[in-house]
N, C-alpha and C positions, 0 to 999 in steps of 0.2 A: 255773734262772733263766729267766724267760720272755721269749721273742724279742726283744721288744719294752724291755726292760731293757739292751740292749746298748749305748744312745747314756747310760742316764741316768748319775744321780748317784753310784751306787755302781761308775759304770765310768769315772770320772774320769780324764781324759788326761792327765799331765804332757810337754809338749814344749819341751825345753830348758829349761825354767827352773830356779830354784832347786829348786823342789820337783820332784825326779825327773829330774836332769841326764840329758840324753843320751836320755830314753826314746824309743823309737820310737812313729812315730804309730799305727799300725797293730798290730795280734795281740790276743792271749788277753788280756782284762783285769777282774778280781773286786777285789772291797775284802774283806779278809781277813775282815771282820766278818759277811758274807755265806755262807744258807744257801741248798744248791741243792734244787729241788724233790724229793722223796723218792722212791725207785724200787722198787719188790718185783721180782725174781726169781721167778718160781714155778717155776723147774724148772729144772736143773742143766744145765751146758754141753754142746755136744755136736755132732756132727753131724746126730744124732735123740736131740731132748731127752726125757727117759729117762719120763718120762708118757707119750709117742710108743712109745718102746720098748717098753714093757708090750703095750702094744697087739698087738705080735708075739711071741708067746711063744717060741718057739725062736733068737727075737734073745737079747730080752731074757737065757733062761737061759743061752746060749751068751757073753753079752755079763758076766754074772752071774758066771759061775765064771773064765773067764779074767781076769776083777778080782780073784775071790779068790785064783785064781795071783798076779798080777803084785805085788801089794801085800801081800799078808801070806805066801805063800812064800817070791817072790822078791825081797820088801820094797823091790822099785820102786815107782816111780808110773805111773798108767795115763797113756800118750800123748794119748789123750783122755778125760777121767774126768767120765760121765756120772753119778758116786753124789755127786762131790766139785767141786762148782765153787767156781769163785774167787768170793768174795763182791765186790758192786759196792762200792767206798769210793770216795766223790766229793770225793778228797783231792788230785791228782795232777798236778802242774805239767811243765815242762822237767826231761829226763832230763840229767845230768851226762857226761861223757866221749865221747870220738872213736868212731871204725866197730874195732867186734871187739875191744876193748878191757874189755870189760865196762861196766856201768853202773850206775850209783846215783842211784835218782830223788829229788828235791825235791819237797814238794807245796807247793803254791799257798801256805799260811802256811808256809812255810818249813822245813818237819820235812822228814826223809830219813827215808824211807817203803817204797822199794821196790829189792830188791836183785838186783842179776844180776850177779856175778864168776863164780862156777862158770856155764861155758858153757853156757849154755839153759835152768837150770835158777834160777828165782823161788822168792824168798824176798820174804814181802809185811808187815813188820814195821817201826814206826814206833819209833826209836829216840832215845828222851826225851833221854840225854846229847849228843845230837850240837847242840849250838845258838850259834848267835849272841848274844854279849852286849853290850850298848856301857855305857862309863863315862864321866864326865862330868865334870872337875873344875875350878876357877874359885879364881884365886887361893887355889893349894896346898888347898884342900879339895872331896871327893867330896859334888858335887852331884843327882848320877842316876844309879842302876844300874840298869838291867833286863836281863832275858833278854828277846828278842825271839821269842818265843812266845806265841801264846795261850792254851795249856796249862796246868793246872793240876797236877800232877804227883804223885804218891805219893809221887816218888823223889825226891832232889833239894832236897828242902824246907827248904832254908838260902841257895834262892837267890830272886829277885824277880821270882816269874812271874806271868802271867797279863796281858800285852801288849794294850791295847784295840783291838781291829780294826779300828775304828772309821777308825782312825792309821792303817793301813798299807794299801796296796794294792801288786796283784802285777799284772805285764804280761808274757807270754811270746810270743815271737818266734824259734822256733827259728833256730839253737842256743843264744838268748840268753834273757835272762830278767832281768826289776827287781823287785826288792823295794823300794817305797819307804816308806820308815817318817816320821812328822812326830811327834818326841817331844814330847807333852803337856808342854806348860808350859814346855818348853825354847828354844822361837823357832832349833830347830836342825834340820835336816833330814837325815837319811842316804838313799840310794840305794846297794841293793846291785845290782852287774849281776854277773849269772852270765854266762861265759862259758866255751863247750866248741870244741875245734877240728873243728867239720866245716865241711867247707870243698871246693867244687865240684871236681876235674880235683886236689885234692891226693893223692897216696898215700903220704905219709910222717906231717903233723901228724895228719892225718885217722885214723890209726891211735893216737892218743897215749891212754892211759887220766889224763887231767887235766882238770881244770876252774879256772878263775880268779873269784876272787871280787872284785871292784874294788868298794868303797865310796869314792864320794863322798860329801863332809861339805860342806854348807853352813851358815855360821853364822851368823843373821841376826841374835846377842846385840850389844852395843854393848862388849865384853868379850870377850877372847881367851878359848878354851874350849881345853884338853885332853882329846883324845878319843882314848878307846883301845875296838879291837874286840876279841873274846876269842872265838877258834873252838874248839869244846871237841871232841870228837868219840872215843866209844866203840872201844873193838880188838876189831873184829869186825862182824857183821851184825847182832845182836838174835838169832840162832840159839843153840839149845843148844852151839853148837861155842864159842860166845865163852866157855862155861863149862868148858869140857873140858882146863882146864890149860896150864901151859907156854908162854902167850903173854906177851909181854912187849914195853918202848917206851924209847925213847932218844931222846936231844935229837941235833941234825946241824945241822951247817952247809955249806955251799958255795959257795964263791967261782971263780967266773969270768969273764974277758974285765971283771974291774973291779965286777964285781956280785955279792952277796952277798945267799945266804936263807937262812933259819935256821928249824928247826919240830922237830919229835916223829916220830920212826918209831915207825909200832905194829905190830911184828912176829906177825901170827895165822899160829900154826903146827900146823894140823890134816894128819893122815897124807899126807890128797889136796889137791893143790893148796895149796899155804901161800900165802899173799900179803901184803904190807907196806903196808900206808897213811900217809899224810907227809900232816900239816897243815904249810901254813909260811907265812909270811910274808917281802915284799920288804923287806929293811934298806934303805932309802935314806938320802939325806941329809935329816933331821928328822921320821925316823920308828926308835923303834926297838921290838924285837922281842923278847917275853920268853916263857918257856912254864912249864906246868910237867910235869913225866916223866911222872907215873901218880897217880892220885886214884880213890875207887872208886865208878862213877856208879851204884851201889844206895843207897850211904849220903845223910847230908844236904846233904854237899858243902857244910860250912862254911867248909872251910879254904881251898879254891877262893877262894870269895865274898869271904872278909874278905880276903885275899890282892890281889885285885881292888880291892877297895872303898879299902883301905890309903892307895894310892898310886898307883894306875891302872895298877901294871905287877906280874908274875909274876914267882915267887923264884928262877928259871930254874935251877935244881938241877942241878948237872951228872953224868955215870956213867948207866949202864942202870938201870932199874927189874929189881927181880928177880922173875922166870918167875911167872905166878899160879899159885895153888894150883886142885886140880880143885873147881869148884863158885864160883870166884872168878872175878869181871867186874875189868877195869880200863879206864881212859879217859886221855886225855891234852888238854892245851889247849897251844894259841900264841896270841898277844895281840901286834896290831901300834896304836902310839901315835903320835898326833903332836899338835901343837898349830898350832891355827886362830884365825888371828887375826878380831879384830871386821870380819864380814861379812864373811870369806872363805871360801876354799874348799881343802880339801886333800883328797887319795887317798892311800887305804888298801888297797895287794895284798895278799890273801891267795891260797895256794893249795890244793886236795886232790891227791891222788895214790894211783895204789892199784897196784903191781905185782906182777901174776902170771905170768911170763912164760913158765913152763911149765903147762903142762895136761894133762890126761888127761878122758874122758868116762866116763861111765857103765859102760863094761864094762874101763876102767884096762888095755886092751890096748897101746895105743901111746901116745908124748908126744909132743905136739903144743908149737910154739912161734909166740908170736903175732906179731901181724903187726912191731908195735914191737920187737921184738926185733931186728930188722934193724939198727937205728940204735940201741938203748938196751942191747944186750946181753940174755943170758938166763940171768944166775948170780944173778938173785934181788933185788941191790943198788941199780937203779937208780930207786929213788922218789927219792935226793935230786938224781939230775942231771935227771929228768925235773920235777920242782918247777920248779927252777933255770930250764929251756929255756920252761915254761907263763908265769911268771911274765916272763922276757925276753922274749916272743915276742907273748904277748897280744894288744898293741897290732898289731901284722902280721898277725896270724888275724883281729880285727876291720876289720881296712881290704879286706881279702880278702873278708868277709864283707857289708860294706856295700858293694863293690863289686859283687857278684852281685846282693846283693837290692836295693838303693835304685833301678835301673830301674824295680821292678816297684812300689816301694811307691811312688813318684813319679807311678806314672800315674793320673791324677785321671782318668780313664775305668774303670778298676775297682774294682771295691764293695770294699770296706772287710774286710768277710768272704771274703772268696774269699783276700785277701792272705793275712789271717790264716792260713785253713785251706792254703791252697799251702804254707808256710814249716813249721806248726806240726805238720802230717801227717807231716813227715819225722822225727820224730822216733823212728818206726817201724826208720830204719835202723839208728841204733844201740841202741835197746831195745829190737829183735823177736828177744831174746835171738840178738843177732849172734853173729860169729866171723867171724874174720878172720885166716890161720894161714898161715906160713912154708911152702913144700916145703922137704922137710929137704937142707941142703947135697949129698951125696952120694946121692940121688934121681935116677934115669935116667928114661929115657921109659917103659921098659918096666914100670915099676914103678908107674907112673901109668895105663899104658893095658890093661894088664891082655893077656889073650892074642890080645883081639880088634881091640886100636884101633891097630893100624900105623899106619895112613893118616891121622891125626894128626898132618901133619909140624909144627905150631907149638902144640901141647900143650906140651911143658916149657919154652920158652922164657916164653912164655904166663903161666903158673904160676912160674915161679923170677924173674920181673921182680914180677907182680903179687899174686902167692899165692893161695890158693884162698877163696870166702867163701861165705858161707851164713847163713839167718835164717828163724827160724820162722814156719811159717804165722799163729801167733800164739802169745798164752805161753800160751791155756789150750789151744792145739792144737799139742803137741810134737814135728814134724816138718818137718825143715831142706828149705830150697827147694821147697815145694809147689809143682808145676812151673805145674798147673791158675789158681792164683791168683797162681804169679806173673806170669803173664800180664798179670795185669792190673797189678801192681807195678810190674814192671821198666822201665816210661817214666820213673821216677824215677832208678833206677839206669842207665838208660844215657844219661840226659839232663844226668846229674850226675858222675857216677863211670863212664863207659863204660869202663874199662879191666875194670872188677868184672864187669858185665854180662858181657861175652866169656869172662873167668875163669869164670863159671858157667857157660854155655854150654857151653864145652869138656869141662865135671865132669857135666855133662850127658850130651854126646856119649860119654864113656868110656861111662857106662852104658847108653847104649842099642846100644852093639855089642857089650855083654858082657851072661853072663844068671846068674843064682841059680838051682839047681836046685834047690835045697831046697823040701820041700813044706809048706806049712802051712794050716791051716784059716780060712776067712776070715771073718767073725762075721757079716755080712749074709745069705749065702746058708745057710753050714755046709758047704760045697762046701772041697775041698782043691787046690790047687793048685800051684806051683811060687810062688818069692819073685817073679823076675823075670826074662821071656822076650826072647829075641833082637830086636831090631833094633824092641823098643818103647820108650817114653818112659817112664821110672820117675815114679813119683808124686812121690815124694820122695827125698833123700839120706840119710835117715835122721834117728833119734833121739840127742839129745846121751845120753841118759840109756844111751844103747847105743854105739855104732863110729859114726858119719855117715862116710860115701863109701865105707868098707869093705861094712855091709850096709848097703842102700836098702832105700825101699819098708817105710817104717815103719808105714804105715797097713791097717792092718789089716779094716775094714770093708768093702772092695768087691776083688775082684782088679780091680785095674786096667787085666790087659793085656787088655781088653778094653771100655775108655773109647774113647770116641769122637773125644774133644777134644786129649787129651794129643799124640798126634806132630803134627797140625795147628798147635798150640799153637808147637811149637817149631822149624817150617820158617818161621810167621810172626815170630817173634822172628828170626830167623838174617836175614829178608831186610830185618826192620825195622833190624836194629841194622847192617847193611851200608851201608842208606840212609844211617843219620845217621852212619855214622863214618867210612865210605869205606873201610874194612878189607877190601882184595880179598884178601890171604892167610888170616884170618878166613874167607869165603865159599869161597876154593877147599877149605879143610879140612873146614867145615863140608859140601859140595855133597854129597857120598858118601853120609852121615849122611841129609841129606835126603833123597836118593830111596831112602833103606833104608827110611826109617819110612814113605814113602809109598807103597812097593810091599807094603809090612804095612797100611797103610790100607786098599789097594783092597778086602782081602778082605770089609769091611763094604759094599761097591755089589756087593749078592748080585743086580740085576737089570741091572746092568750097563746101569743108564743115568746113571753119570757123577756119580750122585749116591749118597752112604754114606746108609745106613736103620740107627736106631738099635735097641735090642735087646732095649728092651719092660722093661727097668730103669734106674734109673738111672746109667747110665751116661756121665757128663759132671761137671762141677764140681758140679752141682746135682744134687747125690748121696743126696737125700731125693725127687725127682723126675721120675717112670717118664715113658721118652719112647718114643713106638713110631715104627716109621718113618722115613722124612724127618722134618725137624725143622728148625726156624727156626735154631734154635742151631748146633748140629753144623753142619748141612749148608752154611749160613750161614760158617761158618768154612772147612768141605769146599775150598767155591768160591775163598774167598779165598787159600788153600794154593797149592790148582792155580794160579792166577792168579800166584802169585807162583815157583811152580814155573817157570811160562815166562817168565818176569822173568828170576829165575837163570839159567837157562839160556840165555835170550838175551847176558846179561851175559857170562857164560862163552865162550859158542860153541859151546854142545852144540846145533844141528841137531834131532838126533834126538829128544832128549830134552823138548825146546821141542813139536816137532810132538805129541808124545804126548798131552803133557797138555793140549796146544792143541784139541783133538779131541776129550779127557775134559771140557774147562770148556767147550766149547762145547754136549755133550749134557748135562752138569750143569747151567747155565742153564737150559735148556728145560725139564729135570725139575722143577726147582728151583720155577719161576714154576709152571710148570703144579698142581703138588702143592700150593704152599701158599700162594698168592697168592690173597686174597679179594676183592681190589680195593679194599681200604683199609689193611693191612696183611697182615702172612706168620702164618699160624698155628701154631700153636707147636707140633704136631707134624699128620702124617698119616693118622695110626687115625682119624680119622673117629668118637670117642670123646663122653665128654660134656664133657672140658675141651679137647678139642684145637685150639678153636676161641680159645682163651687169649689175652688180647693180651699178649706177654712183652717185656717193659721191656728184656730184652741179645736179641732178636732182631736186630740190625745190628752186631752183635758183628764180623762180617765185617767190614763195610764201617767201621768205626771202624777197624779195623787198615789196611786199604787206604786209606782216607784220610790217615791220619800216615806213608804211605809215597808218596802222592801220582801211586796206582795207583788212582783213583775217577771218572778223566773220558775220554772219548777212546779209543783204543784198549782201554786195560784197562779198561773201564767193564762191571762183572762184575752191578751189579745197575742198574735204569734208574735213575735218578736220579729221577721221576718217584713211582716205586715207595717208593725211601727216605724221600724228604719225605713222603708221604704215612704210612709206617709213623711214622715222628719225631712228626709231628703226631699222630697217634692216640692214641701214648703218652702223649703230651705232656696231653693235654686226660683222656685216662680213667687212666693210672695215674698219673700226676703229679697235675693239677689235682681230677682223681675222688675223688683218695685222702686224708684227713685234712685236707680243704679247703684242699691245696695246700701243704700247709705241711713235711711228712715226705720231700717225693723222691717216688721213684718205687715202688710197689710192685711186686713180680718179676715177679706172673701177676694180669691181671684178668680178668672177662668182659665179653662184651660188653655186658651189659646195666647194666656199674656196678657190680659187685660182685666184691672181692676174690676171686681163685681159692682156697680152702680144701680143695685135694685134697691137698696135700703140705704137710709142716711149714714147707717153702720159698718154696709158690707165693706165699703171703700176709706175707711177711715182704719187707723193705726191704734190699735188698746196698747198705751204703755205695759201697765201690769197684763197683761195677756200675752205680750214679747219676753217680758222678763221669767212669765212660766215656762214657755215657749223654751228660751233659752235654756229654764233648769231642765227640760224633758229632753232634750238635748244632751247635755251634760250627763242626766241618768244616763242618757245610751248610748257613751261612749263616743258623741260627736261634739265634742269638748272646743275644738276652734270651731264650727259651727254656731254653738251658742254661745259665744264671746261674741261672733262677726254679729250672731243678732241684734243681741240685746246694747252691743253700742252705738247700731244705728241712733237707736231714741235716746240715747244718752247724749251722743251729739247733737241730735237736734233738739234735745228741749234744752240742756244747761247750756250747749256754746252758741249754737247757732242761732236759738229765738229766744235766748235770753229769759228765761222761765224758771230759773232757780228760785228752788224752794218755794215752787207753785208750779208743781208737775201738774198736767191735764190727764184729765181721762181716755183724749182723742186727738190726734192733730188728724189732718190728710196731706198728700204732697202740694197741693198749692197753698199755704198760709191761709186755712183754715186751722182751727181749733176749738174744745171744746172742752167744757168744765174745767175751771183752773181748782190746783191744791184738791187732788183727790184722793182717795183709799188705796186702790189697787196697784198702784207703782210697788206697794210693799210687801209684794210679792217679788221683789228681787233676791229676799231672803232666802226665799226655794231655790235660788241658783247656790247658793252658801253651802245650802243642807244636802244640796246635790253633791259638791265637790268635795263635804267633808263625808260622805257617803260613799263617794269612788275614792276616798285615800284613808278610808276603812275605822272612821272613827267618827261616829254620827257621834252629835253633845250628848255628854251625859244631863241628865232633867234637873240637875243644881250649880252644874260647871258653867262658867262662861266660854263660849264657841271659840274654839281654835283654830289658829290658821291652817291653809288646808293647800299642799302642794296640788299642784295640777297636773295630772298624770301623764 
């Protein structure tokens, strides 16, 4: 969709009125009838897309045969699979269910598309039985049926598809989402709103694997109309497993506190992991609720229809359906009705539910119990009370929900896109193939911190209030808390849910006072090495498809104890998240941890002047990217460590510890400027090379973290300020403005001369979330329409323009390239939030939910 299509006609607004009750003004908004402009792939995901890889032959072969171990010996999938990427489908709306729950995506018409219950691990398959049908009847006879689909079907062909788009448009608003349908010829209106519980500072709904589907009915006939919905919905994912026998569905009811829901359990009971799905429906007073058990969504599904069509209700068959046969699919439906008088209006609850309350990963070593099992139990049974609780509760998830965000969508001083992209970005948390898991009751400390993390004293407390969580770099890059990117993430997570943040933090710290001695080969160099060495910053927690927290350090392409960025990374997280949350026991535990990975840092300032020299590879995030030297990036970061080193410590009362590194940032600066200060920005490294002279788009990487901790003026003032605006504007006008006439964001590496840096697969490509920090650093320094014009390049291009909703990439370039779809780092748009409520003088308070923030 191109840019400039986002006010028109096929982005139609419903506010408040009949047509599209309730929609919000603001978010994602397509008319289903609408296609997005087309996109080629040329080359498979990766961290060096595998064209790239050829190029090095001893990667390449080394990269080669350990795919034909992993996937056809050990019949895994590769963590990062350069032969096999996920194909782009520009199908993809608001994801379904709470944090660590699993989730099941919706796409923009309406089909449920993309599946994550087994933890981390995607399943990308659009499942024709799963649909919304409405009836329509007018003194005692059936005047309209349709499936609300635009699909035309192989399967199914006894029912009434093929929905005009024309009708219907989709508006998403994370966690929420409208479908509004205008039935042809009907003069009657439906509005489906989706709704999931996430929900700011919650840690109980926020964990619920439920969704509510509220249709309002408006009736503009002059004639009372009977309307009944019919959720139909397959047992299973579309996987060969829904064929693998033995699964089976039953009708259920539950009454409590006065309220009554009634729906289908679809019991799928594969070896690993079983799980129950519940469609239901709210019985209220003048609605009521029919289904029917099991029906087979390959056939034509006549019986279904006529059933429907009949009399607008379901023969609601009561008893189990029995077990399917192996190679047999089955489905079930609920159907909630009521009657709408002339030119009124009624609601229609329905609900989903999906419980898996035990788990095990990929190497079926331990069970794991999710976070909802605290509150819902973990013997398998609770889809009907968890039904019951989405459908009673709804309305109080939504007032929670309108309370955080209507500050932000209220403020008529920010753009219309930025709303959208703040809200609809987070949809990352719970479809970055989350988790979200219980320490198991009878869990000590020692058990948690391994032989080395004593000095842990609020580790288990910690963990058995909050539980432990984790979410992929992304789902085509299968490794739990990439520590490097979540750097850039975690403004959302501790802005939102800081209790999580620290949770990870801590699962962090275990691993870096404890090491893997195991040795393995690493595919970048061929060089062998140990898993993971003492008193450094793990890459990762590991692979679902593997143990996560047992083994780290999933990542296999670079040894990492030897990045530049990683323990920097996570001394400035410890001191950011202390800022915003005031957690002094947090910091005293944390303090140890920090000056372990810091006294492991020093050994890279081989010249001992205060400044780390990187390693002549890539060794940093930008891990396609040889940096020699001092470097804008690293060192840039180096500084802002140290700085916050004497922070801590001041905090504290360490003396000693203060004077140390006060003496290290003092001869770091000097280096610092001296090495790579050009007098209009920092160069992107020191070799003295033919790209070193690079303008790099995250060179103030530093000073963006020092800013959201409000260590950027005055005494901590670690780079001049003079220097920054001037690096800011550089970018601003040659990678921003330079780059695709302003319209893409920033690109990572330019020259000076105007032209994209093409020495690395990297330089030349666009990091969403590295625009969106880009833009908060911005924002800190008072070039406030600067980082707007940034950061809505890439907002236009990935949600309008290549049609990438809610499967942001990590990377596009300006010719229709891209690269890792549904990533981490986009959520890092957060830091532009905390920037703006920062310049209008009211950063969140650590238990408030974030308020809207004029723009200066």
């Amino acid at each position: 969709m191109a840019a400039e299509a986002a006010e028109g006609p096929l982005m139609r607004r419903y506010e408040g009125t009949a047509q599209g009750r309730g929609v919000a003004a603001d978010g994602w908004r397509v008319c289903l009838a609408h296609s997005f402009e087309e996109l080629r792939q040329p080359y498979g995901a990766g961290d060096v897309p595998f064209r790239d890889v050829l190029r090095h032959v001893g990667l390449g072969l080394r990269y080669f045969r350990w795919w034909i171990k992993k996937t056809l010996i050990e019949k895994k999938s590769a963590f990062i699979d350069l032969l096999c990427a996920v194909p782009l489908q520009q199908i993809y709306g608001c994801p379904l269910g709470g944090i660590g729950g699993g989730t099941i995506t919706r796409g923009w018409r309406g089909e449920f598309c993309r599946w994550q219950l087994n933890p981390g691990l995607y399943h990308y398959e659009t499942v024709i039985a799963n649909q919304f049908t409405v009836c329509l009847r007018c003194k005692g006879q059936t005047i309209y049926q349709q499936v609300l689909s635009v699909e035309r079907p192989s399967s199914l062909q006894g029912w009434n598809w093929g929905y005009c788009g024309h009708y219907a448009f989709y508006h998403a608003l994370y966690p929420r989402a409208w479908l509004v349908y205008e039935l042809p010829g009907q003069n009657v209106v439906l509005t489906c709103r989706q709704v999931s519980p996430v929900i700011p500072h919650d840690y109980k709904d926020s964990s619920l694997p439920v969704a509510v589907f509220v249709w309002e009915v408006d009736n503009g006939r002059d004639e009372d109309v009977e309307v009944s919905v019919m959720f139909s919905l397959q047992n299973g994912t579309g996987a060969k497993e829904d064929r693998s026998g033995g699964h089976w569905n039953e009708p259920f009811t539950f009454q409590k506190d006065g309220q009554r829901v009634a729906g289908v359990l679809l019991h799928h009971c594969p070896a690993v992991n079983p799980f129950t799905l519940a469609i239901s429906a709210w019985e209220k007073a003048g609605t009521g609720v029919t289904h029917v058990t099991a029906f087979n969504p390959m056939g034509l599904g006549r019986e279904v229809w006529q059933d429907l069509l009949q009399d607008g209700r379901l023969d609601s068959p009561t008893g189990k359906s029995r077990p399917t046969e192996k190679g047999e699919v089955t489905a079930a439906a609920v159907c909630a009705s009521c009657r709408v008088p002339a030119h009124g209006h009624r609601t229609l609850e329905l609900a989903l539910a999906w419980d898996m309350p035990c788990v095990h990963f990929g190497s079926k070593e331990k069970l794991h119990l999710r976070r909802y099992t605290r509150f819902f139990g973990s013997e398998g049974n609770a889809a009907p009370s968890l039904s019951h609780y989405a459908l009673t509760h709804y309305e109080e998830w939504e007032r929670k929900i309108e309370a955080w965000q209507n500050p932000i969508l209220e403020n008529s001083q920010l753009p219309s896109w930025y709303k959208s992209a703040l809200f609809n970005e987070l949809y990352f948390m719970t479809d970055g193939g989350t988790i979200w898991m219980e320490v198991p009751p009878d869990c000590c400390a020692e058990d948690l911190q391994g032989p080395a993390g004593a000095g842990l004293s609020h580790l288990l407390p910690v963990l058995r209030e909050y539980g432990r969580f984790a979410y992929l770099e992304g789902q085509e890059y299968r490794m739990y808390n990439t520590y490097d990117v979540h750097f850039y993430a975690s403004f959302a997570l501790v802005m939102l849910w800081p209790k999580l943040q620290i949770s990870l933090q801590y699962d962090i710290a275990v691993t870096v006072v404890n090491e893997d001695v195991q040795p393995r080969q690493y595919l970048m160099c061929g060089q062998t090495a140990q898993v993971k060495m003492k008193n450094v910053v793990p890459h990762d927690i590991g692979d679902p498809d593997d143990e996560p927290w047992q083994r780290v350090n999933a990542y296999l392409m670079h040894d990492t104890a030897d990045w530049k960025d990683l323990n920097l990374k996570f001394v400035l997280q410890v001191y950011r998240d202390y800022h915003l949350t005031h957690d002094s026991l947090y910091l005293r535990d944390m303090w140890p941890v920090c000056q372990a990975v810091m006294e492991s840092e020093l050994k890279f300032d081989t010249d001992n002047d205060g400044l780390i020299e990187n390693g002549g590879f890539a060794d940093q995030t930008y891990d396609a990217w040889v940096v020699h030297g001092a470097s804008a990036y690293c060192g840039g970061l180096w500084l802002a460590a140290v700085c916050m080193m004497c922070k801590m410590a001041e905090v504290l009362g360490d003396t000693k510890v203060r004077q140390k590194y006060l003496d290290i940032l003092n001869k770091g600066k000097e280096a610092f400027e001296r090495m790579l200060w050009n007098g209009k920005y920092y160069n992107y490294d020191s070799s003295g090379s033919d790209t070193s002279s690079s303008i790099m788009s995250d060179q103030c990487a530093g000073q963006w973290f020092l800013g959201a901790c409000g260590l950027d003026q005055g005494e901590f003032e670690v780079f001049p300020k003079s220097h920054i605006l001037s690096a800011l504007q550089t970018i601003f006008e040659n990678n921003v403005l330079g780059f695709a006439g302003g319209t893409m964001g920033a690109v990572n590496g330019m020259r000076p001369d105007g032209v994209p840096d093409t020495s690395s697969v990297q330089s030349n490509e666009v990091w969403i979330g590295v625009v969106y920090s880009l833009a908060a650093t911005m924002i800190q320094e008072g070039m406030v329409e600067e980082g707007f014009r940034t950061a809505e390049g890439c907002y236009r291009t990935v949600w309008e323009r290549l049609g990438m909703a809610f499967q942001t990439p990590e990377a596009y370039r300006e010719k229709k390239v891209y690269r890792s779809l549904a990533y981490m780092r986009p959520l890092s748009i957060w830091s532009m939030q905390l920037a703006l409520e920062r310049r209008a003088g009211r950063a969140p308070a650590p238990t408030q939910l974030p308020q809207g923030t004029p723009q200066p």
